[in-house]
C-alpha positions in Angstrom: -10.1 -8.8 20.1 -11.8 -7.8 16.6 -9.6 -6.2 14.0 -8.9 -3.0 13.5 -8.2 -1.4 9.9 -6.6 1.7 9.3 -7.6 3.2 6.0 -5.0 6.6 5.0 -6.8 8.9 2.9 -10.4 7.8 3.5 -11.3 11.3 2.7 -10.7 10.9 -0.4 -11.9 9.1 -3.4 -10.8 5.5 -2.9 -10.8 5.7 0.8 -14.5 6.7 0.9 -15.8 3.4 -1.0 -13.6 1.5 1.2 -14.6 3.0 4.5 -18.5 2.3 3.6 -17.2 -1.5 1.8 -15.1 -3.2 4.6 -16.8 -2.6 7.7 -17.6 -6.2 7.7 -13.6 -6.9 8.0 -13.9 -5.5 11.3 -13.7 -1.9 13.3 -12.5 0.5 10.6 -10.6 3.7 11.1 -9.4 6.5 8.8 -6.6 9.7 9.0 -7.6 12.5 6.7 -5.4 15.4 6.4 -7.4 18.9 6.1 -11.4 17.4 5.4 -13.2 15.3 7.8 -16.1 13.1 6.5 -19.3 14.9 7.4 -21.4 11.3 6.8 -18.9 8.4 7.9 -20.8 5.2 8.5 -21.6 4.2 12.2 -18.9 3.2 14.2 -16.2 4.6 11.7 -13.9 7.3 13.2 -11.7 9.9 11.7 -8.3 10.9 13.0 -6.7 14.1 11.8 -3.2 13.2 10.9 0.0 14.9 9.3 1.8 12.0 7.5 4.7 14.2 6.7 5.7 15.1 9.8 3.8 12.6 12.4 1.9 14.8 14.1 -1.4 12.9 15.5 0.0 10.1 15.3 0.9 9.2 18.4 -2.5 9.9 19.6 -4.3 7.7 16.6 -2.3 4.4 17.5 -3.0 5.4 21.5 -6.6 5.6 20.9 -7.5 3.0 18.0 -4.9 0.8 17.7 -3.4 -1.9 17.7 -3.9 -2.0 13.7 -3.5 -5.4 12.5 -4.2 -3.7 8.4 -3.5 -0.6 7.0 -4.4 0.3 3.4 -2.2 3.5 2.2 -4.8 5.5 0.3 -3.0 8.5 1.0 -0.9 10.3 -1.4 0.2 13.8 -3.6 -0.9 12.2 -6.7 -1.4 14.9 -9.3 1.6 14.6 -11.0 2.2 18.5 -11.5 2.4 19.1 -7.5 4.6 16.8 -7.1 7.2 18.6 -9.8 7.0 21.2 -8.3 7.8 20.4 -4.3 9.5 16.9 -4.5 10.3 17.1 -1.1 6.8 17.5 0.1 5.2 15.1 -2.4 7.9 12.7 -1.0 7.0 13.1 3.0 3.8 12.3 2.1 3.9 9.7 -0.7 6.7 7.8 1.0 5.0 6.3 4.4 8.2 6.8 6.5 6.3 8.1 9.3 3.6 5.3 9.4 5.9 2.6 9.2 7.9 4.0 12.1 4.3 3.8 14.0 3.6 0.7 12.6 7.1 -0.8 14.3 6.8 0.6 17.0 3.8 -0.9 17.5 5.1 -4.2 17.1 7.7 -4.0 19.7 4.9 -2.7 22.3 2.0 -5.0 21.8 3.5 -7.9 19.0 1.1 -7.2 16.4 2.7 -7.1 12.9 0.1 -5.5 10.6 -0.4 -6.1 7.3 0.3 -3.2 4.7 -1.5 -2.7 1.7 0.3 -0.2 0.2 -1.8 1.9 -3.1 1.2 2.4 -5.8 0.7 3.8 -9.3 1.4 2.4 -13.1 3.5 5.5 -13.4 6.3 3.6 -11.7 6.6 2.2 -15.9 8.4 4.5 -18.4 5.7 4.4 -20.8 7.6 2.6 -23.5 5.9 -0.7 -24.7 2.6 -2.1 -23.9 1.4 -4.3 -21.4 3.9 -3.9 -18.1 4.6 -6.8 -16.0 5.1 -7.0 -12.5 8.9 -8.0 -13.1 9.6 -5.2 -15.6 11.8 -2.6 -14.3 10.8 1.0 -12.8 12.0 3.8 -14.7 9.5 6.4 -13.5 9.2 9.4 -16.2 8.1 12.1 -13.6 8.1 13.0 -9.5 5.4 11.3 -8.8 6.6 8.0 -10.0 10.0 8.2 -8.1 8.2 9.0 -4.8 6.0 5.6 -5.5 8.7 3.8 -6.7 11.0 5.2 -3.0 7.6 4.2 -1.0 8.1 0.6 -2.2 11.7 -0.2 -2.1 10.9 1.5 1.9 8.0 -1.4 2.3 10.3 -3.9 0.4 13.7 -3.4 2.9 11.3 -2.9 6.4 8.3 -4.6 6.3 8.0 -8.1 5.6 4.2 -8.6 5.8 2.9 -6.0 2.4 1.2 -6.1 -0.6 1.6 -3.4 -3.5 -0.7 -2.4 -5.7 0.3 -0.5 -8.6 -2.9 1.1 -9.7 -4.3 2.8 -13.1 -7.1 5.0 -13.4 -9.5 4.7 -10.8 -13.1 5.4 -12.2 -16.2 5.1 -10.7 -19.5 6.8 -9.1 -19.4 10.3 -7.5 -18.2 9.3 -3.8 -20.8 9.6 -1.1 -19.0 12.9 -0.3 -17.1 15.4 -2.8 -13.2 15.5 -3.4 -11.6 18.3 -4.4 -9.9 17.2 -7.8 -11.6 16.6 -10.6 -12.7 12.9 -11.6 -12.3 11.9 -15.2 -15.1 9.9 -15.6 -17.3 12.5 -14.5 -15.1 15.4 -16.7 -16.2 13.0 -20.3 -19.6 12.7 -18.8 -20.0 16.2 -18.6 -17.3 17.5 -21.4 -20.3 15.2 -24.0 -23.4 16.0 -21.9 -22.5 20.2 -22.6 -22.5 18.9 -26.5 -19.4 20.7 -27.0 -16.5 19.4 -29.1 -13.9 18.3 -26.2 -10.2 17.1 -27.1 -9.1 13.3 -25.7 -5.8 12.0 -26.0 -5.4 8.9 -28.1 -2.0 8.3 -27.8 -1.6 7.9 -24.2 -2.4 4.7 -22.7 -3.8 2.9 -19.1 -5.5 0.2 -17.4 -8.5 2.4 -16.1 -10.0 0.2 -13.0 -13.5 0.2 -11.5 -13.4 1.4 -8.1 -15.6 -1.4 -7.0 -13.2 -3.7 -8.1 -10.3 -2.5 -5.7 -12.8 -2.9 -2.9 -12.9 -6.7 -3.9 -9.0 -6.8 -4.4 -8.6 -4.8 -0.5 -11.6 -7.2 0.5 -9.7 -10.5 -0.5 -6.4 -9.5 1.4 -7.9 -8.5 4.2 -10.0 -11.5 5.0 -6.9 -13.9 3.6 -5.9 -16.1 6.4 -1.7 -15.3 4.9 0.1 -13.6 2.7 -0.8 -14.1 -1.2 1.7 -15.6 -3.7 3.7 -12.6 -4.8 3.9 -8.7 -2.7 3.4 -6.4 -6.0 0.3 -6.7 -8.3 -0.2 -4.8 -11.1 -4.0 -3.6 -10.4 -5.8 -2.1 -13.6 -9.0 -3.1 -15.3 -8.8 -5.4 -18.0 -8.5 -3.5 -21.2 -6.1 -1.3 -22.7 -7.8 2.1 -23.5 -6.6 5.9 -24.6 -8.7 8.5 -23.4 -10.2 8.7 -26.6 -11.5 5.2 -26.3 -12.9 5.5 -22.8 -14.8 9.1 -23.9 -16.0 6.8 -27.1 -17.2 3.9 -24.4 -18.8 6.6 -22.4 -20.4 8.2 -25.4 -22.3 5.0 -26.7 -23.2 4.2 -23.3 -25.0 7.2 -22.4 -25.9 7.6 -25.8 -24.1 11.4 -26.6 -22.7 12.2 -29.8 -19.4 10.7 -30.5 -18.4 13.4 -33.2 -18.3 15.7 -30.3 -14.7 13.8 -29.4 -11.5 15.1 -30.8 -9.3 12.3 -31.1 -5.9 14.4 -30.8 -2.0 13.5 -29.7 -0.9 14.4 -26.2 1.7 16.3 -28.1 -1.1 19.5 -29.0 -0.9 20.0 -25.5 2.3 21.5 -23.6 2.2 19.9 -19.9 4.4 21.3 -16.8 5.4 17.4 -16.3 6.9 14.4 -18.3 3.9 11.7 -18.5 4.6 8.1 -20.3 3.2 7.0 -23.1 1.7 3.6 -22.5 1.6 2.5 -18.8 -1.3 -0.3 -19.8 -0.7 -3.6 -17.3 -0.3 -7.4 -17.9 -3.0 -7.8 -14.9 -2.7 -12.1 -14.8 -1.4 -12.4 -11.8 -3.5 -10.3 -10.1 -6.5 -12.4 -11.6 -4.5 -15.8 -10.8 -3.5 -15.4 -7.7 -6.4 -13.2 -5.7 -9.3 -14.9 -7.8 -10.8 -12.0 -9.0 -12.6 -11.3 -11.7 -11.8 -7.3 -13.4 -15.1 -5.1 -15.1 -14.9 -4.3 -18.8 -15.2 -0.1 -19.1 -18.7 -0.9 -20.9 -19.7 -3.0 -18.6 -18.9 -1.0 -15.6 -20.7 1.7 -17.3 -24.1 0.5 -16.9 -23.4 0.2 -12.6 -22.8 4.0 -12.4 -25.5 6.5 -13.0 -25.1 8.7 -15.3 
């Protein structure tokens, strides 16, 4: 029997580059929640799904499964929404349903899949630089509780999972359009009007190339076990503010840097608490999977403009 991957979310940015990167892991499928994929590669299907309340899920394990991987794309990730209706941002970003599915499968047909759970570097409280995987989650906001409950759930019920806390995801426009905005796209365009645009540069991440978390998802699915450790810190290699990347992007692409306003995060009064310095110790990441992480600069030059 070939394997079957479940992708959450593959509407969505991540889960788009995934869906068209891992078909070569086996038969892929993919829940969305409101927007189908118009384009989806041969051979992929979609299954509507409410991951709140379970609905269609039945019917997606009866008709694809068994799943021997699932990788947890979906999410209520804007912090702000998730401030404002905890308990919604928490049915979703807390895969209760899903791992209910997932056990049941087990008992029925004694295939125990392997989760790859997408968790955020807003589980950190922001206060130093340069988070470890051991450090202790003290999550600022909502949306970093929710992540941090989705977790400890994975850690107490299901043995065979790997966490990835990510950063920033940047990237090229996906092969179909999301509904939020992208940031790398917002600098490209924010320096492209020639308009002076604001950046925070007191606020800092780990931003990480999209096409590097395909490699990371690639490696753990086509692992023959487990890898060394459950939770990996996944950002990109550098510590940046968003002042630095719009600066990257700006010599890249060649705009004028004087159109960037370096300015504190304090000029700006925001409906949610967001930490200071979430930037990541990625070493074991690199150690144990093998992979190598893209500069910004160098990432750059892969995306068009």
């Amino acid at each position: 029997m070939s394997s079957r991957v479940l992708v959450t979310g593959g509407s969505g940015y991540l889960g788009q580059f995934l869906i068209d990167s891992l078909q070569d892991v086996g038969q892929i499928v993919y829940t969305y929640s409101t927007r189908a994929l118009q384009h989806a590669p041969e051979g992929v299907a979609g299954v509507q799904v409410d991951l709140a309340s379970g609905d269609g899920m039945d019917a997606l394990f009866q008709q694809h499964g068994p799943f021997h991987a699932v990788v947890n794309c979906a999410a209520v990730s804007q912090p702000a929404v998730c401030e404002k209706d905890y308990a919604m941002a928490r049915s979703i970003n807390v895969p209760t349903q899903l791992l209910a599915q997932l056990q049941a499968q087990q008992q029925q047909c004694g295939v125990e899949a392997l989760f790859i759970h997408i968790s955020t570097d807003q589980v950190y409280d922001g206060s130093k630089a340069f988070w470890s995987e051991d450090d202790a989650c003290a999550p600022v906001n909502a949306y970093g509780r929710t992540k941090v409950e989705a977790e400890q759930l994975l850690q107490a019920s299901w043995p065979r999972h790997v966490i990835l806390r990510s950063s920033i995801i940047y990237g090229p426009l996906p092969p179909e359009p999301v509904p939020r905005a992208l940031f790398l796209q917002f600098v490209e365009q924010s320096l492209a009007s020639g308009k002076p645009t604001s950046f925070f540069d007191d606020e800092f991440r780990c931003p990480i190339f999209v096409s590097d978390i395909v490699s990371i998802v690639h490696t753990l699915l086509v692992s023959p076990g487990l890898p060394p450790h459950s939770v990996y810190n996944m950002g990109g290699p550098e510590r940046l503010s968003r002042a630095d990347m719009a600066a990257k992007v700006a010599e890249a692409r060649g705009y004028d840097a004087s159109n960037i306003l370096a300015a504190p995060s304090s000029t700006v009064q925001r409906p949610v608490a967001s930490p200071a310095d979430i930037s990541m110790s990625v070493s074991r990441l690199v150690q144990d999977l093998g992979i190598t992480l893209t500069p910004f600069s160098e990432a750059l030059k892969r995306i068009p403009p």
